[in-house]
Structure formats: structure tokens, C-alpha cells
N, C-alpha and C positions, 0 to 999 in steps of 0.2 A: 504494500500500500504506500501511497504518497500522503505522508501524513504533516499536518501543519502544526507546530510546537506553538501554542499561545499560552501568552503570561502578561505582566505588567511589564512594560517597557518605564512611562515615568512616573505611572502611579507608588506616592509614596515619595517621591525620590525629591520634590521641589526644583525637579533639573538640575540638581547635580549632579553631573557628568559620572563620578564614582560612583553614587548609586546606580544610576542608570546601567554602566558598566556592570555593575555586581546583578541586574536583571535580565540583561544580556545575558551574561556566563550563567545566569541559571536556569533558563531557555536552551542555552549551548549545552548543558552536562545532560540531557536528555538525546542529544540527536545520536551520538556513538553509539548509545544502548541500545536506539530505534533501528537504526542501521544494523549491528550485529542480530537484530532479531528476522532481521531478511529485506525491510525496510528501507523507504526513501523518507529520511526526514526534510524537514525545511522551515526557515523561520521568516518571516515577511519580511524581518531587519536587514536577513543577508541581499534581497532584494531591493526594499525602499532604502536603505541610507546611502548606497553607491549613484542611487538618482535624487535623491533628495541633494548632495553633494554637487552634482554635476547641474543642477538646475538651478543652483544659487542659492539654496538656505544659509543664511545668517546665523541663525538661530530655531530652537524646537519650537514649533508651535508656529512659524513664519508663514507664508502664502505657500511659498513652494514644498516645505517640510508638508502644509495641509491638504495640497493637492496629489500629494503621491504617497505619505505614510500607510494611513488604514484602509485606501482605496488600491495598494496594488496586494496588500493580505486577500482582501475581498476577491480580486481579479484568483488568486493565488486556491484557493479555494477552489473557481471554480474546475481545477484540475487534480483536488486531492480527490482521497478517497476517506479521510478521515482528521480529528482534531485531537490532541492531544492538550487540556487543558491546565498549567504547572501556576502554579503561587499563587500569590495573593491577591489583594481587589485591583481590578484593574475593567473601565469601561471598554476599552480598545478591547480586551482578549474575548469578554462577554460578549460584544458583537460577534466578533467571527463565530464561538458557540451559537449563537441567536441564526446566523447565516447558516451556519454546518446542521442546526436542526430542519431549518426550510430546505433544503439540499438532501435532505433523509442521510447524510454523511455519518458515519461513525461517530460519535464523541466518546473520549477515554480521558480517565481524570488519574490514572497511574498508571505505571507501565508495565504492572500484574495483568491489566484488562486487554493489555495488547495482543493479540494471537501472533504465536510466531506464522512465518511466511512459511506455507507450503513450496 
């Protein structure tokens, strides 16, 4: 399965950078596991910040961060097969859950619920 890792990117975090970072890596320590279970992981981060960068954000939260962040997850979606849900509150990760149920998609909220890949 092509499964999407969602978490809190900057919920909690007040935008600092280190938090964020530390939300980041903990979206990341899930993908190796997914992967060794037979799995394609993916996080929308590794997607939107390389174009959020290259189209000019300043800053999180800017026009261009707003026009590419949670809308290329969304886009992102529509080629998984599943959602893998990690941390704590976060309105960005809820959406994609709220999407991946309209989508009849998988949703897993640990990596026990995951089926290894035949």
C-alpha cells in the first residue's frame, strides 16, 4: 500500500523551527517501519516544503506556504491507499483523516493495525 504518514507539522510548536523539526522526525520514524512491512510510505512534507521553497515562502503560514502545504497532502491522497494517523492535535492531519474516510481509504492509528504486504 501507499500509505500517507499524518501528524502535526506546527500544531503545538508556535513555529519554532525545533519543534517543528522534532514533528517532522516523528512522522519520519514511522516511514522505515512502513516500508520494511512491504510498504510505500510518504509524508506530504517531503512533497510541499521542496515547492513551498521554490515558490517563494518567507515564512509558514505565507500565501505561497498556503497555497501548496495541505493542498498537495490532499492531491497526495488521492493516490494512496491508506492513512496512517501519529501524534498529537493537529487540524492539518484531521483533515486528511476527514478526506481518507470520504475516499473509503484505510485509516491506521498504529503500526500493529498495519497488514504486512502480501
Amino acid at each position: 500500500m501507499f500509505i500517507l504518514i499524518a501528524g502535526p507539522y506546527r500544531s503545538g510548536t508556535n513555529d519554532d523551527p525545533k519543534k517543528i523539526a522534532a514533528n517532522v522526525h516523528l512522522m519520519e520514524s514511522f516511514a522505515l517501519p512502513i516500508f520494511r512491512m512491504g510498504h510505500i510510505p510518504v509524508l506530504g512534507e517531503w512533497f510541499a516544503l521542496p515547492l513551498v521553497h521554490l515558490a517563494g515562502s518567507k515564512q509558514i503560514g505565507d500565501e505561497p506556504f498556503n497555497e501548496i502545504f495541505h493542498p498537495i497532502a490532499e492531491r497526495l491522497l488521492e493516490k494512496c491507499d491508506a492513512v496512517l494517523r501519529v501524534g498529537g492535535a493537529s487540524q492539518g492531519a484531521d483533515l486528511m483523516i476527514e478526506i481518507a474516510q470520504k475516499r473509503n481509504l484505510h485509516i491506521y492509528f498504529t503500526l500493529d493495525e498495519i497488514p504486512l504486504s502480501e
